[in-house]
One Martini backbone bead per residue (centre of mass of N, CA, C, O) as a GRO file, in nm:
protein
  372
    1UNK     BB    1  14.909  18.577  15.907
    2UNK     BB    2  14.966  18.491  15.552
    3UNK     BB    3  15.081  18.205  15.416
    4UNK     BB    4  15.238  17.988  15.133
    5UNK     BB    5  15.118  17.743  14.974
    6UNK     BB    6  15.330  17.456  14.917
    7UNK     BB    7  15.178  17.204  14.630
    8UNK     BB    8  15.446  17.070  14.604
    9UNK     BB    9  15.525  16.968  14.885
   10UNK     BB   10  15.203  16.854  14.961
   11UNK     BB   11  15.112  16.714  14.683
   12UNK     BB   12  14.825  16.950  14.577
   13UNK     BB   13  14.873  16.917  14.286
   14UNK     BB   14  14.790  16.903  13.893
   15UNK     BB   15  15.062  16.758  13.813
   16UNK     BB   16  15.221  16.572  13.588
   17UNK     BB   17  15.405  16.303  13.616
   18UNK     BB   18  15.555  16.451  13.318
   19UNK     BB   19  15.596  16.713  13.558
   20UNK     BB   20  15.689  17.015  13.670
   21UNK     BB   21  15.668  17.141  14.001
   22UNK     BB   22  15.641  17.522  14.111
   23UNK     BB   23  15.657  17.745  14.299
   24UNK     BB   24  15.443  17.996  14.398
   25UNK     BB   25  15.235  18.295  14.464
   26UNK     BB   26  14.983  18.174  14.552
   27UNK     BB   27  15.119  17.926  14.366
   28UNK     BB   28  15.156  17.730  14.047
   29UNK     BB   29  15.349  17.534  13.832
   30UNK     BB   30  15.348  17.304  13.525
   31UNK     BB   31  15.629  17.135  13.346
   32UNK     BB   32  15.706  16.955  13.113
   33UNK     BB   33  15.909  16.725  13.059
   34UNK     BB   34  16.155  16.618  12.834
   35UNK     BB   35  15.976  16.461  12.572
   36UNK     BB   36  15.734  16.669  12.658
   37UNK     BB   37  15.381  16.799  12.632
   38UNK     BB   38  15.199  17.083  12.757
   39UNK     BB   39  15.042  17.233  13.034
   40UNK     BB   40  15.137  17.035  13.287
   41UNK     BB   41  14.830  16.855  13.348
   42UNK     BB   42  14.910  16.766  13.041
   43UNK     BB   43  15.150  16.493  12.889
   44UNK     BB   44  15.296  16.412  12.618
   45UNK     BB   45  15.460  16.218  12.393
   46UNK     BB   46  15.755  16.304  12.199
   47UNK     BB   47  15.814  16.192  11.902
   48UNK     BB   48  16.049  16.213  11.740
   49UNK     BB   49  16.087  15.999  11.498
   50UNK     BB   50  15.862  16.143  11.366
   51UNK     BB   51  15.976  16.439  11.364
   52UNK     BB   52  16.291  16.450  11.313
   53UNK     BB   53  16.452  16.538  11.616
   54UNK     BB   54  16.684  16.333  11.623
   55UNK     BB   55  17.027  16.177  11.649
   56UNK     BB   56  17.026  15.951  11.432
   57UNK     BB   57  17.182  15.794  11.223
   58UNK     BB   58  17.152  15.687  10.903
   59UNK     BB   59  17.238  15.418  10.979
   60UNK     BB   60  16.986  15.399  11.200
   61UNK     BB   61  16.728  15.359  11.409
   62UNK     BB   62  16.430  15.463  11.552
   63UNK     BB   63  16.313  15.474  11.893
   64UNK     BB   64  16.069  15.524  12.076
   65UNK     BB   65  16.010  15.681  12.399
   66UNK     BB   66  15.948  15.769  12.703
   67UNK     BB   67  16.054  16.092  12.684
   68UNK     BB   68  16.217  15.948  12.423
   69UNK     BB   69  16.491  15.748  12.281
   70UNK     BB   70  16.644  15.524  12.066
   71UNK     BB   71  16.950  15.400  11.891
   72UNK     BB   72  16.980  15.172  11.598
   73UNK     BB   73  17.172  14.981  11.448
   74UNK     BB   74  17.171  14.823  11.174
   75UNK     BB   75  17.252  14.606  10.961
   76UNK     BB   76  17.589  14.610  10.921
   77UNK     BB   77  17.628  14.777  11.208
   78UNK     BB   78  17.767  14.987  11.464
   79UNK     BB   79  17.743  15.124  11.786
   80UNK     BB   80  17.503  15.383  11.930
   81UNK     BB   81  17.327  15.508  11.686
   82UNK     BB   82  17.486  15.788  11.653
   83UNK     BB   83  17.731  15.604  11.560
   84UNK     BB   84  17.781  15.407  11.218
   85UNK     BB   85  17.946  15.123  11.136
   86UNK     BB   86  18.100  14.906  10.923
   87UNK     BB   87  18.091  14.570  10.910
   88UNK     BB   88  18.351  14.348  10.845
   89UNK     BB   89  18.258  14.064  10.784
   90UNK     BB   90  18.525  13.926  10.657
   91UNK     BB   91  18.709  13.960  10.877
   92UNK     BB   92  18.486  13.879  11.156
   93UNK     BB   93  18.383  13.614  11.056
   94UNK     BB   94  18.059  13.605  10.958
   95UNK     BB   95  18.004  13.523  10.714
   96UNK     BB   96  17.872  13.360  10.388
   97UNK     BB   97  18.051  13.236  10.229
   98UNK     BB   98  18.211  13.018  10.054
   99UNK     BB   99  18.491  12.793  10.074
  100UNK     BB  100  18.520  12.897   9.734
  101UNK     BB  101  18.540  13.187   9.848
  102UNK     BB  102  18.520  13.562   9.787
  103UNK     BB  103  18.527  13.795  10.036
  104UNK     BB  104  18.365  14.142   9.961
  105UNK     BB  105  18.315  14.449  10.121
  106UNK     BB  106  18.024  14.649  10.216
  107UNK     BB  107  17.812  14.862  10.303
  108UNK     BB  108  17.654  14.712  10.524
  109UNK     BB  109  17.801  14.470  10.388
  110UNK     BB  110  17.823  14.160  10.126
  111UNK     BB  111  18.005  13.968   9.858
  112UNK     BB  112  18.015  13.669   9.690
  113UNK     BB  113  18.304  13.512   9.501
  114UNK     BB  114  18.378  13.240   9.329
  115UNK     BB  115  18.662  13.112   9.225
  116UNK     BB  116  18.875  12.946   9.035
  117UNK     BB  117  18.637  12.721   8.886
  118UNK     BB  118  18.374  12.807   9.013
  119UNK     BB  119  18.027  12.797   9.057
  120UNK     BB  120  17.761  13.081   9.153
  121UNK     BB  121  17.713  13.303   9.427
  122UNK     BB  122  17.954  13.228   9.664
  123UNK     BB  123  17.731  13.073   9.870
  124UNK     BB  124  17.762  12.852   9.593
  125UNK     BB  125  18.027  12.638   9.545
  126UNK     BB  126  18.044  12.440   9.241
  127UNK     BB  127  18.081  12.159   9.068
  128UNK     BB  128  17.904  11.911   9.139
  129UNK     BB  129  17.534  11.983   9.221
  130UNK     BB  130  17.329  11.765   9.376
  131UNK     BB  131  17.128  11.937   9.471
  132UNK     BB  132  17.079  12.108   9.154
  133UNK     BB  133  16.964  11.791   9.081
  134UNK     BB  134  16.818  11.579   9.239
  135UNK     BB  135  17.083  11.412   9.442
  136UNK     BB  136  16.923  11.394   9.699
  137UNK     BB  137  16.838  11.321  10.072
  138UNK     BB  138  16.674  11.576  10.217
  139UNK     BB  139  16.485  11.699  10.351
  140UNK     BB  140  16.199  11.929  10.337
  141UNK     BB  141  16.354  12.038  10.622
  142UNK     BB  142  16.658  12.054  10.410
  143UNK     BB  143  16.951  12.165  10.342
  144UNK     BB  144  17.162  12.155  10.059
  145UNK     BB  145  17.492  12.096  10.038
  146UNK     BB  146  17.806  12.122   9.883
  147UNK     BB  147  18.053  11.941   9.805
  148UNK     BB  148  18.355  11.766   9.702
  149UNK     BB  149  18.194  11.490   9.629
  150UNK     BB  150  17.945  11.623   9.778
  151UNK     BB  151  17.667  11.627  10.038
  152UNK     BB  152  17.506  11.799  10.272
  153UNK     BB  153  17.224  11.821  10.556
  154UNK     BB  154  17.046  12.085  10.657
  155UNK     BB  155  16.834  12.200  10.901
  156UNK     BB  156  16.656  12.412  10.903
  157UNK     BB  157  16.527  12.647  11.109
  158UNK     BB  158  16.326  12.501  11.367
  159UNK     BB  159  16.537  12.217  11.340
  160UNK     BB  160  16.600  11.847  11.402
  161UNK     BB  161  16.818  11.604  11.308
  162UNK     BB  162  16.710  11.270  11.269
  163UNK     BB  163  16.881  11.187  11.043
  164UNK     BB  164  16.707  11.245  10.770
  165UNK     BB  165  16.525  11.388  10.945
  166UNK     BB  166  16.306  11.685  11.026
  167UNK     BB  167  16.231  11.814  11.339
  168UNK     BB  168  16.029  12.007  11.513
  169UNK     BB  169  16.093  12.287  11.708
  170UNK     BB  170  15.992  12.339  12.025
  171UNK     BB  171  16.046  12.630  12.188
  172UNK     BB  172  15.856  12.640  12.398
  173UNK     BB  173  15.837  12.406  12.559
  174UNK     BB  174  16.196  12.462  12.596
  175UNK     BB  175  16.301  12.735  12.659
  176UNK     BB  176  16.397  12.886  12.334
  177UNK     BB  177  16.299  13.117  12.327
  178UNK     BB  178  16.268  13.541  12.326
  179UNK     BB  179  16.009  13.551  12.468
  180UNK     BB  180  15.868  13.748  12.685
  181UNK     BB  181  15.730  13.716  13.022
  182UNK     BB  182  15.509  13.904  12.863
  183UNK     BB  183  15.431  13.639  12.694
  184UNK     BB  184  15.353  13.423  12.390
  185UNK     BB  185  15.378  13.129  12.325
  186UNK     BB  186  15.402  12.993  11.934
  187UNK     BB  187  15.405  12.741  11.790
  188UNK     BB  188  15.552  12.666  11.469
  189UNK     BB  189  15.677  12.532  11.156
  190UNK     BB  190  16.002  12.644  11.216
  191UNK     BB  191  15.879  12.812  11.449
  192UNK     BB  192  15.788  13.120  11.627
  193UNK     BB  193  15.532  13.311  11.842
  194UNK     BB  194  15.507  13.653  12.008
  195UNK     BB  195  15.245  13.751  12.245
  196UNK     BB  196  15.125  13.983  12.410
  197UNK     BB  197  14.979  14.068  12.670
  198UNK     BB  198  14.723  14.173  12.836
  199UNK     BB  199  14.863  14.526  12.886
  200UNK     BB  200  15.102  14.469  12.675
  201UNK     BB  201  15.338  14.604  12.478
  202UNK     BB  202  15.463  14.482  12.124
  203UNK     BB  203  15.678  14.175  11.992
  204UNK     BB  204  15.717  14.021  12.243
  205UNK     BB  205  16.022  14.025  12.305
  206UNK     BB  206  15.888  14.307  12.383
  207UNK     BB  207  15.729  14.421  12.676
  208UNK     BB  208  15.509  14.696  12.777
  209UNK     BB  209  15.342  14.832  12.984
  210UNK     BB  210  15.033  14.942  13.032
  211UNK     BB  211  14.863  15.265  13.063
  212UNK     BB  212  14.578  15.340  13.144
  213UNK     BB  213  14.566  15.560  13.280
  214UNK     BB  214  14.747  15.781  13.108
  215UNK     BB  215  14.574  15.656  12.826
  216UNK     BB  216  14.281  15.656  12.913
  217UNK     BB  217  14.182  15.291  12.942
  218UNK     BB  218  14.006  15.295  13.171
  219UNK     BB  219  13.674  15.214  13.390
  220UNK     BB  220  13.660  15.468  13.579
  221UNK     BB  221  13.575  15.646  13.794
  222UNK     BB  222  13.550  15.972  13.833
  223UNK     BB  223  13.541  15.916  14.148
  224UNK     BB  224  13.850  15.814  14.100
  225UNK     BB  225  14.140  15.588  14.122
  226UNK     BB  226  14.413  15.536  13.892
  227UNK     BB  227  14.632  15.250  13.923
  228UNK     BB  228  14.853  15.104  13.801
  229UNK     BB  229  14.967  14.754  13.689
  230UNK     BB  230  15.097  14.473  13.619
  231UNK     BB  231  14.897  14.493  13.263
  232UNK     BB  232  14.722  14.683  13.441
  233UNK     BB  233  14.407  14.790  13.694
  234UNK     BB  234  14.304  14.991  13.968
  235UNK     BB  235  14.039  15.117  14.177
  236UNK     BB  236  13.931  15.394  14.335
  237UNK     BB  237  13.758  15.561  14.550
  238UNK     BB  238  13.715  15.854  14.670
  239UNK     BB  239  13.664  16.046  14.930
  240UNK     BB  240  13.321  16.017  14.962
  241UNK     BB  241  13.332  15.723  14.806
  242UNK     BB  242  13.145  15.437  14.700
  243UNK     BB  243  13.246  15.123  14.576
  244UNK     BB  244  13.486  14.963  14.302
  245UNK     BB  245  13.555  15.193  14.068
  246UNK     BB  246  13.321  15.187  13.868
  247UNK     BB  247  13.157  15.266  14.095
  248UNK     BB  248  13.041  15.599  14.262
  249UNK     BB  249  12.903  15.662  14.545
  250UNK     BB  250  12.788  15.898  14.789
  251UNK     BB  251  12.853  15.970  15.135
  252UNK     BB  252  12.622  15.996  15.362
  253UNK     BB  253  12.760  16.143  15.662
  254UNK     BB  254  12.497  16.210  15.797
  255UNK     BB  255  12.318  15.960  15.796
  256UNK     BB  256  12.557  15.795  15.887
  257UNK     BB  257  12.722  15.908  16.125
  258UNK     BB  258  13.020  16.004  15.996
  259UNK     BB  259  13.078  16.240  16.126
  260UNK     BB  260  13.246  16.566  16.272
  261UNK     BB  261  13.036  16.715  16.431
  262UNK     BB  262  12.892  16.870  16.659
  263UNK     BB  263  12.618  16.876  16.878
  264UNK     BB  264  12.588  17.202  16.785
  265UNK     BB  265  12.551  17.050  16.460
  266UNK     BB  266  12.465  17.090  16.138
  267UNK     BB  267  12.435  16.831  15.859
  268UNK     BB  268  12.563  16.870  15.576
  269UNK     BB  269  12.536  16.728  15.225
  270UNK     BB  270  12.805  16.648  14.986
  271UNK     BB  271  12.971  16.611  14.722
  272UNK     BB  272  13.191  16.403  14.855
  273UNK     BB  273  13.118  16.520  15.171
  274UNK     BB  274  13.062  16.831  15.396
  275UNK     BB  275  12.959  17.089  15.630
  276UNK     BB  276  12.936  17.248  15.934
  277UNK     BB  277  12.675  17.374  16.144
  278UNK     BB  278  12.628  17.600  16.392
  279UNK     BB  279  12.396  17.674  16.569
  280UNK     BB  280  12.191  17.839  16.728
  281UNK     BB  281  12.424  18.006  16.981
  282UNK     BB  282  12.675  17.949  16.834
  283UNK     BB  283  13.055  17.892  16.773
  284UNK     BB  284  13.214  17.786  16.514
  285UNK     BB  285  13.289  17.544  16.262
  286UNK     BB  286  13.146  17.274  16.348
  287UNK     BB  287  13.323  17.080  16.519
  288UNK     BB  288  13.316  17.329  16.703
  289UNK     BB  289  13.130  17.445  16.972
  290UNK     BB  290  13.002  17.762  17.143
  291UNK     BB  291  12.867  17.904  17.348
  292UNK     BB  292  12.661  18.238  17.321
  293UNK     BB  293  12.680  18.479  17.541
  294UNK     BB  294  12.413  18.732  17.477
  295UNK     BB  295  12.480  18.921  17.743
  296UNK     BB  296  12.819  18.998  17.722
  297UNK     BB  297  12.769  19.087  17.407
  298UNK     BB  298  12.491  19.213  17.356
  299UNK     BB  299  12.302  19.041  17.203
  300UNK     BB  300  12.045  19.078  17.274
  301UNK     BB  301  11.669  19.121  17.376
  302UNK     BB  302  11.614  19.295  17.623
  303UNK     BB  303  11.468  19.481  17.795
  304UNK     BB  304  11.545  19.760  17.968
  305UNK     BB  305  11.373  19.627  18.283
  306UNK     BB  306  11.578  19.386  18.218
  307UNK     BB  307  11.721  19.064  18.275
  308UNK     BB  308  12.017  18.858  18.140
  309UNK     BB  309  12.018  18.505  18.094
  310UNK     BB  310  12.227  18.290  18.031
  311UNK     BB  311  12.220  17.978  17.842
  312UNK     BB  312  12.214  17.709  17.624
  313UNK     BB  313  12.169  17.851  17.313
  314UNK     BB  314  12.095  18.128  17.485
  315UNK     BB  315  11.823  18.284  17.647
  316UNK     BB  316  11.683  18.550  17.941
  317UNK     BB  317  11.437  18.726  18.036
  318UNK     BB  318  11.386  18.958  18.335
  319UNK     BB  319  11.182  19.146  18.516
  320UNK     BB  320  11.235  19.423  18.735
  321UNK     BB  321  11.157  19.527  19.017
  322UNK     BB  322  10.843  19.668  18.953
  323UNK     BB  323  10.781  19.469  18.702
  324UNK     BB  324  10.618  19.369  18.394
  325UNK     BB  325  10.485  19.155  18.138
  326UNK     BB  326  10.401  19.264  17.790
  327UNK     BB  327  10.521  19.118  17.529
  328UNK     BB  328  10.858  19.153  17.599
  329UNK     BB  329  10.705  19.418  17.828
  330UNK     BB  330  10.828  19.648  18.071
  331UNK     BB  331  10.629  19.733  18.339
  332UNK     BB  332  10.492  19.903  18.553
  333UNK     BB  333  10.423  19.925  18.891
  334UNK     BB  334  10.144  19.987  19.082
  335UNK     BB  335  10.120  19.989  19.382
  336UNK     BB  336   9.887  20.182  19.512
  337UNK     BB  337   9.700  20.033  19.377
  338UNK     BB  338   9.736  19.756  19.437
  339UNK     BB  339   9.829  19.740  19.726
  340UNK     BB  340  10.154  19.631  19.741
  341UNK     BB  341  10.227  19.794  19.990
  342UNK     BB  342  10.401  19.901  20.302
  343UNK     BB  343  10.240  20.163  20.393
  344UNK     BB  344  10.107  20.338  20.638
  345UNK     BB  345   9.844  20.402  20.702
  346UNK     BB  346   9.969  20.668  20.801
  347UNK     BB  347  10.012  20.746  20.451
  348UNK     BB  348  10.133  20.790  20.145
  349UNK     BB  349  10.118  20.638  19.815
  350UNK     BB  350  10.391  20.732  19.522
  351UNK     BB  351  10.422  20.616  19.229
  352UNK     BB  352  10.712  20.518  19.073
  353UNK     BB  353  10.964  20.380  18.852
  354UNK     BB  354  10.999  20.121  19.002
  355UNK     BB  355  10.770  20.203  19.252
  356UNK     BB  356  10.773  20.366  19.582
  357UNK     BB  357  10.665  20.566  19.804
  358UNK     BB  358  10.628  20.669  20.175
  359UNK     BB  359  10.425  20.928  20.360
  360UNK     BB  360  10.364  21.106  20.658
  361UNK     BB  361  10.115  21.256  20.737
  362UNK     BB  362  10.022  21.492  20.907
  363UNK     BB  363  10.133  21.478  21.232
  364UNK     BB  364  10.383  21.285  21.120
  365UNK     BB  365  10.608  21.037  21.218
  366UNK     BB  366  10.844  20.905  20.931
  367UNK     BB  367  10.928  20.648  20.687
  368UNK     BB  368  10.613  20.581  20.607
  369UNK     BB  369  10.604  20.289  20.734
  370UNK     BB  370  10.644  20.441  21.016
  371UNK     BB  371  10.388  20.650  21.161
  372UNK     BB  372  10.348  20.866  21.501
   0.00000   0.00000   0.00000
């Protein structure tokens, strides 16, 4: 009786990482999963985002992800990226317009009016500006702010102050960077740059694990085994090659006795593996061999006139008294003639097939053998 084998439930199927296996009769079927493409044998990532497929908010960005994707609000908007509301900077007193100015709320941002009496840009309101005079000693790598007669001096962003002067802030050193785990900080005078490691792709804020097996570009030799690793990957030979995992080379389990055949069978080397026949004479798999009776099953070649007797791997034939072998054929032996009987003086010998009589001549009486 013969049952189906289910390869989705012995993990024997050649289903893709990001497909559904089900079984099927006498076979199985390999379904991509959701946010993938293909014949679920090899699948790939569907991008939404460049297809126009996502459900994300028109002020929000697209960011696709393996499988999926995902939405975030523009700057100037909250949300989960799928609704998208504008966020009243001058309310939630995020803004920046000047203390003498009044902050007034648009679509994604705000734009800031100086009040009666000042002027500027609304983030820069002054009576007089010794800033846009150059009548301030701030440094070159520091903002001079005006105040109502006079004005303050901040340090740019990724500058620290030191009295009037703005010394580079290292961020990497300082370890105040923002720069992902798997990535190099690198400062620059006034701010600093994030690149992530070999194996992992991002902004180096976020970085993430390259899969080299799935994106096929790793060095694996064709009869291995690629496993991705946090940045990297690493190969393994199949069985039956042996190798570095970038070179595999077939490994003769004949010649090398690594084979698991009977002792009364031939090993043949194939590729990556192996095969196992029982010697003439012999019956099994190959792994286990079992001497062939050919006398019992009837199959020897033993002449009609002869007796099989088997052997290991093998028979004999012996002809049955009476005959003799001439080129594996049984022929009757002519006791008569050969002189070979013991029938008596006073007898007849009468050669028969495979033997011969004996009768006492006229006038005697007996078995032929005694006639008195």
């Amino acid at each position: 009786m013969c049952k189906d084998i289910d390869e989705c439930s012995l993990g024997i199927h050649k289903c893709h990482a990001q497909a559904s296996c089900t079984n099927t009769n006498g076979s199985y079927r390999c379904e991509c999963l959701v946010g993938n493409s293909g014949d679920g044998k090899v699948c790939k990532d569907i991008d939404e985002c460049s297809l126009g497929i996502h459900k994300c908010h028109a002020n929000a960005v697209c960011i696709n992800t393996n499988g999926s994707y995902r939405c975030e609000c523009l700057v100037g908007y909250s949300g989960d990226g799928k609704m998208c509301k504008d966020i009243d900077e001058c309310s939630v007193g995020i803004q920046k317009c000047h203390i003498q100015a009044r902050c007034i709320n648009n679509n994604g941002s705000y734009h800031c009016e100086c009040l009666v009496g000042y002027s500027g840009n609304g983030k820069l309101c002054k009576d007089f500006d010794e800033c846009s005079h150059t009548k301030h000693t701030c440094d070159a790598n520091a903002k001079c702010k005006n105040t109502i007669g006079s004005y303050l001096c901040e340090c740019s962003s990724g500058f620290l102050k030191d009295g009037n002067i703005c010394t580079d802030i290292d961020e990497c050193s300082l370890g105040i960077h923002t720069c992902d785990v798997n990535a190099n900080c690198k400062n620059n005078i006034g701010s600093y740059q994030c690149q992530c490691h070999t194996g992992f792709s991002g902004d180096g804020s976020t970085c993430i694990d390259m899969d080299e097996c799935f994106l096929g570009n790793n060095k694996c030799h064709a009869k291995a085994k690629c496993s991705n690793t946090a940045g990297s990957y690493h190969c393994v030979c199949l069985v039956g090659y042996s190798g570095d995992g970038n070179i595999c080379k077939d490994i003769d389990e004949c010649s090398l006795g690594s084979n698991k055949c009977a002792l009364n069978a031939k090993c043949k080397n194939t590729i990556g593996s192996y095969l196992c026949q029982c010697h003439t004479g012999f019956s099994g798999d190959g792994n286990i061999c079992k001497d062939l009776d050919e006398c019992s099953l009837g199959s020897y070649k033993c002449h009609a006139y002869s007796k099989c007797t088997n052997t290991i791997g093998s028979y004999k034939c012996k002809c049955l008294g009476g005959y003799y072998s001439v080129r594996d054929i049984c022929k009757d032996v002519d006791e008569c003639i050969l002189d070979s009987h013991i029938c008596h003086a006073k007898a007849n010998c009468t050669n028969t097939i495979g033997s011969y009589q004996c009768r006492c001549h006229t006038g005697y009486s007996g078995d032929g053998m005694i006639c008195k």
